[in-house]
N, CA, C and O atoms as CSV, one atom per row, in Angstrom:
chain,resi,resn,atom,element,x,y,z
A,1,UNK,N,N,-0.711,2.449,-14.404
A,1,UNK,CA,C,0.137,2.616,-13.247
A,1,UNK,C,C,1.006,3.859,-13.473
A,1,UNK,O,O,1.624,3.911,-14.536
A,2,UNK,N,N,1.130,4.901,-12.563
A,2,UNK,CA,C,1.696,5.659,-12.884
A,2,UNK,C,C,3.600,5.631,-12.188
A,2,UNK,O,O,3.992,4.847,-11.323
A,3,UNK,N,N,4.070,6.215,-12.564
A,3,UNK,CA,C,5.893,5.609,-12.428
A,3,UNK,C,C,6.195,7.046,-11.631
A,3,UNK,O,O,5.786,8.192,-11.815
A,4,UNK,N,N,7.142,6.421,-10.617
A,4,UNK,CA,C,7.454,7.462,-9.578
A,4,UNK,C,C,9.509,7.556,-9.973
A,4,UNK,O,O,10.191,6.718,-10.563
A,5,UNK,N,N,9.889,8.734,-9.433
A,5,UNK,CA,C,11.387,8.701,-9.997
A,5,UNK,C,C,11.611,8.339,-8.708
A,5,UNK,O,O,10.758,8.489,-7.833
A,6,UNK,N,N,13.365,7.581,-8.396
A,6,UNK,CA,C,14.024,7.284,-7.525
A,6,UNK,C,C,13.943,8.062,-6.760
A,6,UNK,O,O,13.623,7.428,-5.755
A,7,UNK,N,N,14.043,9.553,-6.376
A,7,UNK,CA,C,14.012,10.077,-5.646
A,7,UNK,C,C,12.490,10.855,-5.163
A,7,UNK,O,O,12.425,11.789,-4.363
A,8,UNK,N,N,11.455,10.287,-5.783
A,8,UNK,CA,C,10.498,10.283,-4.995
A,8,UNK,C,C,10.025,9.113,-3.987
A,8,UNK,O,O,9.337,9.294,-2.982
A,9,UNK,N,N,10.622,7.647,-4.535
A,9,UNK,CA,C,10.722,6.839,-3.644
A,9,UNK,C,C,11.628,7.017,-2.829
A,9,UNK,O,O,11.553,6.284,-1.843
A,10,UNK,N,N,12.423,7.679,-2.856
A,10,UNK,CA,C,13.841,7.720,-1.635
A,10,UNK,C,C,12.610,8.488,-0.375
A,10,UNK,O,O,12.633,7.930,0.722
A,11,UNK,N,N,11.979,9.240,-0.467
A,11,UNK,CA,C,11.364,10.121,0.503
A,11,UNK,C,C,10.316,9.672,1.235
A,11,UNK,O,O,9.584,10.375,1.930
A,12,UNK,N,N,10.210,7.946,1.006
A,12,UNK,CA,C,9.429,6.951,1.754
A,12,UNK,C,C,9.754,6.705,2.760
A,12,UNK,O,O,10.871,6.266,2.486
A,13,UNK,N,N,9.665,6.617,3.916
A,13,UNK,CA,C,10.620,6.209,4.844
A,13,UNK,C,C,9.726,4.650,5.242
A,13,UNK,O,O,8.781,4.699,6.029
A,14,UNK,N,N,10.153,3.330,4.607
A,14,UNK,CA,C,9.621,2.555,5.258
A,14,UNK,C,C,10.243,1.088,5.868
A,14,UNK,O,O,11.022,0.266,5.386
A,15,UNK,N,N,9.607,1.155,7.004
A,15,UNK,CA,C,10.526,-0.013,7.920
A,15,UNK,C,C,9.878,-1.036,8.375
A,15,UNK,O,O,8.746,-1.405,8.061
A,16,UNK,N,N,10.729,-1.578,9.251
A,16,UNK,CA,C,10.168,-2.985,9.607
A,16,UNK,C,C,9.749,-2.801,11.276
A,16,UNK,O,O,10.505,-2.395,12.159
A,17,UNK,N,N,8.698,-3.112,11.390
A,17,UNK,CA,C,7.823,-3.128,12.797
A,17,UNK,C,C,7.339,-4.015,13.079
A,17,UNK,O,O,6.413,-4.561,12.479
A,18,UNK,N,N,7.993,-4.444,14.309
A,18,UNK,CA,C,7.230,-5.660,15.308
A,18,UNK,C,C,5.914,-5.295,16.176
A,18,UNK,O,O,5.913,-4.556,17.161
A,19,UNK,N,N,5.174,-5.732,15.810
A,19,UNK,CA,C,3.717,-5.502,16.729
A,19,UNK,C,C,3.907,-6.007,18.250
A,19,UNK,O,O,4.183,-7.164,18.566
A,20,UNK,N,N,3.732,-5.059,19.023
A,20,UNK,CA,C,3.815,-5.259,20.475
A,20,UNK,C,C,2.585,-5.412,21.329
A,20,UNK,O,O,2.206,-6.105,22.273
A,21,UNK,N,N,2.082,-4.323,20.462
A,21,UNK,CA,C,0.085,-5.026,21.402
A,21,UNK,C,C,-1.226,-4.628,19.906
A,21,UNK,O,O,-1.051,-3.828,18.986
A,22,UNK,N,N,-2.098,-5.259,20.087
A,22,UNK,CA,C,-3.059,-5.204,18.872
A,22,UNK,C,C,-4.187,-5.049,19.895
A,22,UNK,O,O,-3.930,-5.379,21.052
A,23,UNK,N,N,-5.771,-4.445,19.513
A,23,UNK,CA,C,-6.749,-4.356,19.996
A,23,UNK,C,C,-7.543,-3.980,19.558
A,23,UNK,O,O,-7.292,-2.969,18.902
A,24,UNK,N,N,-9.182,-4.486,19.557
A,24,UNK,CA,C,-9.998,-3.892,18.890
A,24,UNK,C,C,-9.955,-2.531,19.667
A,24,UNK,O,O,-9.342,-2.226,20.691
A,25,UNK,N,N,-11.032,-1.605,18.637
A,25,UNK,CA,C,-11.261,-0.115,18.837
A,25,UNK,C,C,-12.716,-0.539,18.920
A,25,UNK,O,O,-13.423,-1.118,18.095
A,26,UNK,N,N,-13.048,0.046,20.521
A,26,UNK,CA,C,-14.722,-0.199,20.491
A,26,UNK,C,C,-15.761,0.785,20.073
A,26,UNK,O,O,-15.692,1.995,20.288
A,27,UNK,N,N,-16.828,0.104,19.395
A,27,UNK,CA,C,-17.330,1.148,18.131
A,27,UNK,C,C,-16.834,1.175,16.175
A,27,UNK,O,O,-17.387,1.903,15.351
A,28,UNK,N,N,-16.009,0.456,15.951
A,28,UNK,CA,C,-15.548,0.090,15.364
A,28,UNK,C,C,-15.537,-1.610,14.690
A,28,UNK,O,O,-14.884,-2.516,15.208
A,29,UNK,N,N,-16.300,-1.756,13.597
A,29,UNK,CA,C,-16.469,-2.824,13.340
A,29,UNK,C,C,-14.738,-3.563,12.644
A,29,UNK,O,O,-13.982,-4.452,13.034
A,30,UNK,N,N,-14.743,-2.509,11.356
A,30,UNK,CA,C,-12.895,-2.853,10.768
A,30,UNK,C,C,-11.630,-2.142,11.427
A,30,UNK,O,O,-10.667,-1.945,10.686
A,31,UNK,N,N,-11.573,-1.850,12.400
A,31,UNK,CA,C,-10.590,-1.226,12.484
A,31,UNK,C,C,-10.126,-1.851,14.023
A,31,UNK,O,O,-10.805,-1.949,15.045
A,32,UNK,N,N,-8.860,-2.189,13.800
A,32,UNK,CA,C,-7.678,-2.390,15.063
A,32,UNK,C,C,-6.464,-1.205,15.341
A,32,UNK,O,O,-5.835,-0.594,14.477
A,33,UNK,N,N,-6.353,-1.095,16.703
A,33,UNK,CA,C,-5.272,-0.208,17.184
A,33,UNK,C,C,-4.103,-1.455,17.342
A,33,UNK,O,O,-4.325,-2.625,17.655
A,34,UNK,N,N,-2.888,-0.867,17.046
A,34,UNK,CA,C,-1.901,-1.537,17.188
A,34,UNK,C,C,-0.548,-0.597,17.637
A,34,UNK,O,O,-0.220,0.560,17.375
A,35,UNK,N,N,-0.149,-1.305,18.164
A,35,UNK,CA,C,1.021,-0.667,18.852
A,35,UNK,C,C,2.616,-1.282,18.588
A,35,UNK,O,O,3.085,-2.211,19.246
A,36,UNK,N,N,3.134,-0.766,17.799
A,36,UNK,CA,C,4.463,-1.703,16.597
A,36,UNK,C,C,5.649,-0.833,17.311
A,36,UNK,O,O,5.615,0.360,17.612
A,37,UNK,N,N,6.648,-1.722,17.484
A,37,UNK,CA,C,7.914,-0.878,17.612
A,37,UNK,C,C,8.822,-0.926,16.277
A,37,UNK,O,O,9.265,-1.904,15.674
A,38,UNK,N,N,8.991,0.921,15.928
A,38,UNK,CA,C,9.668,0.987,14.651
A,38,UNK,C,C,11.119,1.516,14.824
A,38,UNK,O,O,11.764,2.158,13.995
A,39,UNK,N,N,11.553,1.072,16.216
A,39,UNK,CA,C,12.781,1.141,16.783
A,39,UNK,C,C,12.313,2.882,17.242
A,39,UNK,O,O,12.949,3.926,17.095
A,40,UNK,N,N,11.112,2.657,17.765
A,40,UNK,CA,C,10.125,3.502,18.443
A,40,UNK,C,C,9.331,3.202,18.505
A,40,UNK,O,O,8.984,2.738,17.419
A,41,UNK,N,N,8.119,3.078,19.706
A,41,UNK,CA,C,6.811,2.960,19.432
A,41,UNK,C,C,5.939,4.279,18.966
A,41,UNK,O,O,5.982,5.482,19.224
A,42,UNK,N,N,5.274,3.579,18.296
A,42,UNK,CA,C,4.308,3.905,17.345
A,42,UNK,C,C,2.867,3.195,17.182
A,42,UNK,O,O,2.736,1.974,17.099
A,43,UNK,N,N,1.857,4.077,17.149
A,43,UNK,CA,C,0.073,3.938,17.549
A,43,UNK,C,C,-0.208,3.662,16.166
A,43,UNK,O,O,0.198,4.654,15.561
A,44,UNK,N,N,-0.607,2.977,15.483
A,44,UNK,CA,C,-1.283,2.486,13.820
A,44,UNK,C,C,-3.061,2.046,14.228
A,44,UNK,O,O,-3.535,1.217,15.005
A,45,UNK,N,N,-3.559,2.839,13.480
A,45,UNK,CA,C,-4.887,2.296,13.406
A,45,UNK,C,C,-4.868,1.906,12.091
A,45,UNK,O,O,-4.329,2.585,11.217
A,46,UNK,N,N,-5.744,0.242,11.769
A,46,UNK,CA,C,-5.616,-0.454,10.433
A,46,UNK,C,C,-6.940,-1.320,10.606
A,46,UNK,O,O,-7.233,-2.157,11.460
A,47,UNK,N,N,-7.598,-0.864,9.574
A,47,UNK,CA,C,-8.601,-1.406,8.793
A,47,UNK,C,C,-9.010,-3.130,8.393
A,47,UNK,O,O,-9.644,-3.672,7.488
A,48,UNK,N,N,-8.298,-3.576,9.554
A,48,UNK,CA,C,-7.993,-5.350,9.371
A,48,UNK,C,C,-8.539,-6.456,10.384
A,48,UNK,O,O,-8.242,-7.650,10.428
A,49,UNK,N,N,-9.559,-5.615,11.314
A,49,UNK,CA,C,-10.183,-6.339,12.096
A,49,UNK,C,C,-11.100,-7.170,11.751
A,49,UNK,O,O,-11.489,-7.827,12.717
A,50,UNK,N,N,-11.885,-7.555,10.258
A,50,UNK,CA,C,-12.650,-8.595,9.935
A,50,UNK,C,C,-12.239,-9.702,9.932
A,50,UNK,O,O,-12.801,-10.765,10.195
A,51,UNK,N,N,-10.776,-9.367,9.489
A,51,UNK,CA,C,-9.321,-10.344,8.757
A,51,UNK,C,C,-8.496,-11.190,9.766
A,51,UNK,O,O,-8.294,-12.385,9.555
A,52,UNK,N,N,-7.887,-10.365,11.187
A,52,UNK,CA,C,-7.441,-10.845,11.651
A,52,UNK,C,C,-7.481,-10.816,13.393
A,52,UNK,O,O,-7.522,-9.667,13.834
A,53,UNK,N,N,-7.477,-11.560,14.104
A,53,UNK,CA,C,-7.795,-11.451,15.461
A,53,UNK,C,C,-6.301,-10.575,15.872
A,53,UNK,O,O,-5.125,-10.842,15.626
A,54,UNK,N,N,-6.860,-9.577,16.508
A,54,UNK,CA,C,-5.485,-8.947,17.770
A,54,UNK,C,C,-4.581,-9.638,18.629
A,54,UNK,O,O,-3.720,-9.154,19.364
A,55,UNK,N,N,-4.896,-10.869,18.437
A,55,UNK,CA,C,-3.648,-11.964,19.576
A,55,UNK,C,C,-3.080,-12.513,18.458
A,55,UNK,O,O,-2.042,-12.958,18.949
A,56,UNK,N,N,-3.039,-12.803,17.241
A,56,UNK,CA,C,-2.408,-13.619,16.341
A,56,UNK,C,C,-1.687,-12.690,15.570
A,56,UNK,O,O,-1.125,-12.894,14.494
A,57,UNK,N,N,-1.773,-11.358,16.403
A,57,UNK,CA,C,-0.435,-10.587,15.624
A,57,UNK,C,C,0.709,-10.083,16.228
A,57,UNK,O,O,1.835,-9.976,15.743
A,58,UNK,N,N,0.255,-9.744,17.484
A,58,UNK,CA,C,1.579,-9.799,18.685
A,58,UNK,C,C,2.638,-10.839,18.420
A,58,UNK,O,O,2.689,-12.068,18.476
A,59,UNK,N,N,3.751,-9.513,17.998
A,59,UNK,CA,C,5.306,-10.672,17.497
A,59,UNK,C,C,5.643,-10.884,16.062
A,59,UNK,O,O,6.618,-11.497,15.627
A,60,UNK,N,N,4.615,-10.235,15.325
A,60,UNK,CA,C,5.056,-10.504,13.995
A,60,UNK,C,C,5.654,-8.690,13.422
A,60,UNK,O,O,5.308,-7.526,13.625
A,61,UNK,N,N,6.795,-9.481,12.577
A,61,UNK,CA,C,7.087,-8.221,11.978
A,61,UNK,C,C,6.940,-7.894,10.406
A,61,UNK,O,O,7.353,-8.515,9.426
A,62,UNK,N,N,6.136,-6.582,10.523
A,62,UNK,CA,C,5.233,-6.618,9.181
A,62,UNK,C,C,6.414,-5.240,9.031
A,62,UNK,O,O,7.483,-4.993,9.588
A,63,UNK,N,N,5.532,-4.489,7.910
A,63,UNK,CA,C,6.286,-3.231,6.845
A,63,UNK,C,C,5.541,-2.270,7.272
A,63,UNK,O,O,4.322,-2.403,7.166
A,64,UNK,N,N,6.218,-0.800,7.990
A,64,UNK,CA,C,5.305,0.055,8.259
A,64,UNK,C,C,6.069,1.205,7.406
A,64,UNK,O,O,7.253,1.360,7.106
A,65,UNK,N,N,4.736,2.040,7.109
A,65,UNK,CA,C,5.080,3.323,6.569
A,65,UNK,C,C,5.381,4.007,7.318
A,65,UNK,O,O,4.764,3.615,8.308
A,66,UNK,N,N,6.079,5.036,7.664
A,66,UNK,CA,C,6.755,5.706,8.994
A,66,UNK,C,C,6.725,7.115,8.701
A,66,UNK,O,O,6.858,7.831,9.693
A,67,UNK,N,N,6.595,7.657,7.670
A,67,UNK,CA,C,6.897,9.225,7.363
A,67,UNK,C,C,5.149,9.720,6.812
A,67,UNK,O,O,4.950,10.859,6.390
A,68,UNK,N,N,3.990,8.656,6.907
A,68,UNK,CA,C,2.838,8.897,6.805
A,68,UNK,C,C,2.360,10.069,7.456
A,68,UNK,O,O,2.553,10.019,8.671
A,69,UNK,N,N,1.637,11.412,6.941
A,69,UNK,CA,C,1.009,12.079,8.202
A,69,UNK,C,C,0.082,11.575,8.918
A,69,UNK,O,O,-0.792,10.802,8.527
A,70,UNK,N,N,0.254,12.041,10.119
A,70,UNK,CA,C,-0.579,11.814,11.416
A,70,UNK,C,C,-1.864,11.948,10.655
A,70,UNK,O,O,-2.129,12.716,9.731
A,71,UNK,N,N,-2.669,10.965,11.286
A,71,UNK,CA,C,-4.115,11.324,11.496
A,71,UNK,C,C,-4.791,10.615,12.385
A,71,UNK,O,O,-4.578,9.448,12.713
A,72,UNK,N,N,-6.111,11.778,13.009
A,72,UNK,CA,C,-6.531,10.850,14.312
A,72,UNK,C,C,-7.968,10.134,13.070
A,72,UNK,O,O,-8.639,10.678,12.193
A,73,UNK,N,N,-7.914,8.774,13.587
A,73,UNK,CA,C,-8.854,7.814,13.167
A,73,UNK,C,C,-10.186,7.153,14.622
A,73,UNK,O,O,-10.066,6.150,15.325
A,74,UNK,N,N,-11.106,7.986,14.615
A,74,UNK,CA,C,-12.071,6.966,15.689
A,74,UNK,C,C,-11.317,7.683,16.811
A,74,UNK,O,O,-11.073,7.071,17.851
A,75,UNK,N,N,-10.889,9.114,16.622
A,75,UNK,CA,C,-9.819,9.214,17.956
A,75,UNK,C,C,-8.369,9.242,18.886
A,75,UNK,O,O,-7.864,9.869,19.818
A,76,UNK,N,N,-8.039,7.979,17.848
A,76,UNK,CA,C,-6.949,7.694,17.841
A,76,UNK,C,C,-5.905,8.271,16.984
A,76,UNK,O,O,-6.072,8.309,15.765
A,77,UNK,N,N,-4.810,8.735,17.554
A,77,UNK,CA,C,-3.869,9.182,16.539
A,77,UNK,C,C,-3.114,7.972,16.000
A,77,UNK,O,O,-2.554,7.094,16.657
A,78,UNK,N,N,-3.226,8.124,14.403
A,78,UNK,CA,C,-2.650,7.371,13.446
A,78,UNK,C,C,-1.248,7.819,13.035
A,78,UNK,O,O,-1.085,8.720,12.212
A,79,UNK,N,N,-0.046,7.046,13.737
A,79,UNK,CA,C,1.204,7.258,13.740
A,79,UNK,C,C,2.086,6.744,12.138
A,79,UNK,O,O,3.316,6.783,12.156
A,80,UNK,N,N,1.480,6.362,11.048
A,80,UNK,CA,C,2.078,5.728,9.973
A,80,UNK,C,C,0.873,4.451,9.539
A,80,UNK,O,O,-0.275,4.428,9.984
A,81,UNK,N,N,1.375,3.584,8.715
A,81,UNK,CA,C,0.484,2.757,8.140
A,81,UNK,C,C,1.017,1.444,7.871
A,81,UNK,O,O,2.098,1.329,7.293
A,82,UNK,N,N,0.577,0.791,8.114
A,82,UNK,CA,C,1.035,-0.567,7.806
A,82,UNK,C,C,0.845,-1.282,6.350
A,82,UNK,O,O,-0.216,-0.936,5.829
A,83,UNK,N,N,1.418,-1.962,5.765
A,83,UNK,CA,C,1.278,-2.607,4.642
A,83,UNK,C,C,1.029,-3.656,4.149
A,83,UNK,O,O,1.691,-4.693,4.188
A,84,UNK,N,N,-0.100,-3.414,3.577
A,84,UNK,CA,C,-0.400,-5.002,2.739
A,84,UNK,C,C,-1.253,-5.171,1.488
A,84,UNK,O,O,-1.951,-4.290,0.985
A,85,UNK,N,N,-1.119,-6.303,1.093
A,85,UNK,CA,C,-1.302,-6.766,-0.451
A,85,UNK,C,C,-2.948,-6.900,-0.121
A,85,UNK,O,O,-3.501,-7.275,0.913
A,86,UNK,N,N,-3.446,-6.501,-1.248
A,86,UNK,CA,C,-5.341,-6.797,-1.341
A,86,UNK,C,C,-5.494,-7.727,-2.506
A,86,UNK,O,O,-4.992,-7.648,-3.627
A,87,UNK,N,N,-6.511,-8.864,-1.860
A,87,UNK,CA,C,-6.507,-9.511,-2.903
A,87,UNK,C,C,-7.785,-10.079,-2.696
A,87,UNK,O,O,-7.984,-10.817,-1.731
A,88,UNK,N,N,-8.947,-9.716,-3.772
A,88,UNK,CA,C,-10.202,-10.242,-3.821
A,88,UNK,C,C,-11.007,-9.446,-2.602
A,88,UNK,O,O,-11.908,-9.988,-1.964
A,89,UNK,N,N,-10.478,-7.848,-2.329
A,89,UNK,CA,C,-10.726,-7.239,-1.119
A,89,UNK,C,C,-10.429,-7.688,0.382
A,89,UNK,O,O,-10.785,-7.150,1.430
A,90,UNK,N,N,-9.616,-8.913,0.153
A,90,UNK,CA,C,-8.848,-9.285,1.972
A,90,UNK,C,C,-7.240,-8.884,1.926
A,90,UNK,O,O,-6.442,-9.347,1.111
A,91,UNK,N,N,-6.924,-7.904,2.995
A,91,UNK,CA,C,-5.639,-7.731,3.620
A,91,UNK,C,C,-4.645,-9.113,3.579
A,91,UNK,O,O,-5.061,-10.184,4.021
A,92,UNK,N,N,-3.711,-9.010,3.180
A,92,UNK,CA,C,-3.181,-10.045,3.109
A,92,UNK,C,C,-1.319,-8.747,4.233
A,92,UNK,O,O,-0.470,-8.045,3.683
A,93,UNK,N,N,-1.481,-9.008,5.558
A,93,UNK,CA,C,-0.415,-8.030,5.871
A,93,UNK,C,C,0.788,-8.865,5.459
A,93,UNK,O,O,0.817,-10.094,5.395
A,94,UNK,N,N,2.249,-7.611,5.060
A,94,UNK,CA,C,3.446,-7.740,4.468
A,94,UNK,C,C,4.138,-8.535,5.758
A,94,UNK,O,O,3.452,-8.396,6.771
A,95,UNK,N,N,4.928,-9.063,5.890
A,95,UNK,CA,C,5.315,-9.343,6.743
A,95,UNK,C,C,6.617,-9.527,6.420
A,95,UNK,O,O,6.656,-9.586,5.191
A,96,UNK,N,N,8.338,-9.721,7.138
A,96,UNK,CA,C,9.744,-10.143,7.411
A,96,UNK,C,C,9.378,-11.154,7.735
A,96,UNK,O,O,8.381,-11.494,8.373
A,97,UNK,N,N,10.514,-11.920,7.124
A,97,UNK,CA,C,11.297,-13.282,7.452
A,97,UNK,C,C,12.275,-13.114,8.221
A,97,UNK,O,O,12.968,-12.362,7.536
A,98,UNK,N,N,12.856,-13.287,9.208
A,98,UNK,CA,C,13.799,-13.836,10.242
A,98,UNK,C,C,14.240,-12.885,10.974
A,98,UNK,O,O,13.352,-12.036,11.054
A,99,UNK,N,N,15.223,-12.561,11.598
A,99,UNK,CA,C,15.649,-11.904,12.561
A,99,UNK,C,C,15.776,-10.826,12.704
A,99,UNK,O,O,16.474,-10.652,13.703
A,100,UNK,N,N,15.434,-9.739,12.171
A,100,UNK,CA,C,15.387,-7.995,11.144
A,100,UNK,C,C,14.671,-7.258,12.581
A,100,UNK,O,O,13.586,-7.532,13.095
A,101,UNK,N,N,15.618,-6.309,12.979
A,101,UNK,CA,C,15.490,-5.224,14.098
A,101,UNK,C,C,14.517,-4.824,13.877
A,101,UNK,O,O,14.369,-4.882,12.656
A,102,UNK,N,N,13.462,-4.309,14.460
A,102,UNK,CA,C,12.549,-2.863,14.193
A,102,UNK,C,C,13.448,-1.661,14.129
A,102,UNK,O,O,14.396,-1.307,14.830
A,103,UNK,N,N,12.933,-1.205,13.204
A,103,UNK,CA,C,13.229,0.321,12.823
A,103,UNK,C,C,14.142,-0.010,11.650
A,103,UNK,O,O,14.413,0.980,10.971
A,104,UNK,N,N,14.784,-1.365,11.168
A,104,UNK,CA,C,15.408,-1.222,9.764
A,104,UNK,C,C,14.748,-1.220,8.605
A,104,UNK,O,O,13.899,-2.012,8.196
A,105,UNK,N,N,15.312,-0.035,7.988
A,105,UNK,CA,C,15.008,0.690,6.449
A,105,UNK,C,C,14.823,-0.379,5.218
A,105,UNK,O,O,15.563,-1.333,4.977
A,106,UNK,N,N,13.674,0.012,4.514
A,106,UNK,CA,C,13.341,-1.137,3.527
A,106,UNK,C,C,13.535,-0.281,2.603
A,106,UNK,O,O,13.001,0.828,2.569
A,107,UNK,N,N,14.445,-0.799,1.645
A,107,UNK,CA,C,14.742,-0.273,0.413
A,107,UNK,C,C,14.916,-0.712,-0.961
A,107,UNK,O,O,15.195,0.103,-1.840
Protein backbone atom coordinates (compact mmCIF):
# COMPACT_ATOMS: atom_id res chain seq x y z
CA UNK A 1 0.00 0.00 0.00
CA UNK A 2 1.48 3.00 -0.79
CA UNK A 3 1.01 6.15 1.98
CA UNK A 4 -0.22 9.48 0.79
CA UNK A 5 0.78 12.82 3.02
CA UNK A 6 -2.09 14.89 4.61
CA UNK A 7 -1.96 17.24 2.20
CA UNK A 8 -2.30 15.12 -0.66
CA UNK A 9 -5.43 13.85 0.87
CA UNK A 10 -6.58 17.39 1.69
CA UNK A 11 -6.85 17.86 -2.33
CA UNK A 12 -9.70 15.17 -2.43
CA UNK A 13 -12.65 16.85 -2.50
CA UNK A 14 -15.12 14.21 -1.30
CA UNK A 15 -18.80 14.46 -0.36
CA UNK A 16 -21.91 13.19 0.36
CA UNK A 17 -24.53 12.72 -2.58
CA UNK A 18 -28.04 11.86 -2.64
CA UNK A 19 -29.04 10.02 -5.80
CA UNK A 20 -31.92 11.74 -7.49
CA UNK A 21 -32.46 9.59 -10.63
CA UNK A 22 -30.47 6.22 -11.64
CA UNK A 23 -30.82 4.53 -15.20
CA UNK A 24 -29.59 2.03 -17.26
CA UNK A 25 -27.30 3.27 -20.27
CA UNK A 26 -28.62 1.42 -23.36
CA UNK A 27 -25.88 -0.62 -24.93
CA UNK A 28 -24.30 -1.07 -21.89
CA UNK A 29 -24.38 -4.22 -20.01
CA UNK A 30 -22.38 -2.72 -16.38
CA UNK A 31 -22.84 0.55 -16.43
CA UNK A 32 -25.66 3.00 -14.84
CA UNK A 33 -26.12 6.82 -15.31
CA UNK A 34 -26.97 8.47 -12.19
CA UNK A 35 -27.85 11.72 -11.36
CA UNK A 36 -26.70 12.68 -7.39
CA UNK A 37 -27.09 16.02 -5.87
CA UNK A 38 -23.63 17.14 -4.43
CA UNK A 39 -25.31 20.31 -3.26
CA UNK A 40 -25.21 20.44 -7.17
CA UNK A 41 -26.27 18.17 -9.61
CA UNK A 42 -23.99 16.08 -11.00
CA UNK A 43 -24.06 13.16 -14.08
CA UNK A 44 -21.89 9.85 -12.59
CA UNK A 45 -21.60 7.00 -14.83
CA UNK A 46 -20.82 3.71 -12.50
CA UNK A 47 -20.00 0.37 -13.34
CA UNK A 48 -22.81 -1.22 -10.92
CA UNK A 49 -25.56 -2.25 -13.07
CA UNK A 50 -25.10 -6.17 -12.58
CA UNK A 51 -25.24 -5.27 -8.75
CA UNK A 52 -27.91 -3.05 -8.39
CA UNK A 53 -31.33 -2.11 -9.94
CA UNK A 54 -31.75 1.91 -10.74
CA UNK A 55 -35.03 2.22 -8.52
CA UNK A 56 -33.41 0.85 -5.31
CA UNK A 57 -31.08 3.70 -5.34
CA UNK A 58 -33.12 6.83 -5.70
CA UNK A 59 -32.74 8.51 -2.08
CA UNK A 60 -29.81 7.01 -0.84
CA UNK A 61 -26.87 8.95 0.15
CA UNK A 62 -23.63 7.41 -0.85
CA UNK A 63 -19.77 9.16 -1.03
CA UNK A 64 -18.95 10.91 -4.20
CA UNK A 65 -15.65 11.94 -5.49
CA UNK A 66 -16.23 15.48 -6.71
CA UNK A 67 -12.84 16.93 -7.91
CA UNK A 68 -12.51 13.63 -10.33
CA UNK A 69 -11.73 14.71 -14.02
CA UNK A 70 -14.45 14.72 -16.37
CA UNK A 71 -14.74 11.95 -18.60
CA UNK A 72 -17.25 11.09 -21.24
CA UNK A 73 -18.08 7.24 -20.65
CA UNK A 74 -20.56 5.47 -23.50
CA UNK A 75 -21.10 9.28 -24.18
CA UNK A 76 -21.95 10.42 -21.26
CA UNK A 77 -20.08 12.94 -19.38
CA UNK A 78 -18.67 11.52 -16.17
CA UNK A 79 -19.04 14.32 -13.53
CA UNK A 80 -16.92 12.55 -10.42
CA UNK A 81 -17.17 8.97 -9.06
CA UNK A 82 -18.88 7.33 -6.64
CA UNK A 83 -17.53 5.05 -3.95
CA UNK A 84 -17.39 1.72 -2.94
CA UNK A 85 -15.84 -1.23 -1.19
CA UNK A 86 -15.07 -4.49 -3.62
CA UNK A 87 -15.40 -7.50 -2.22
CA UNK A 88 -15.02 -10.93 -4.00
CA UNK A 89 -15.42 -8.49 -7.24
CA UNK A 90 -19.15 -7.07 -6.09
CA UNK A 91 -19.62 -3.23 -5.44
CA UNK A 92 -20.62 -3.00 -2.18
CA UNK A 93 -21.70 1.24 -2.58
CA UNK A 94 -20.46 3.59 0.57
CA UNK A 95 -23.28 4.93 1.81
CA UNK A 96 -24.36 7.90 5.08
CA UNK A 97 -26.28 7.23 7.93
CA UNK A 98 -28.90 9.82 8.80
CA UNK A 99 -29.66 13.19 7.99
CA UNK A 100 -26.20 14.66 6.20
CA UNK A 101 -26.95 17.52 3.42
CA UNK A 102 -25.58 16.81 -0.02
CA UNK A 103 -22.61 18.56 -0.77
CA UNK A 104 -21.09 18.00 2.96
CA UNK A 105 -17.28 17.47 3.02
CA UNK A 106 -15.97 14.05 4.15
CA UNK A 107 -12.97 14.29 5.98
Amino acid sequence: MTSVTIEEFQKLDIRVGKIINAEKIEGAKKLLKLTVDIGEKRTLVAGIAEYYEPSSLIGKNIVVLANLQYKKIMGIESQGMLLAAVQDGIPFILTVEGDVKPGARVS
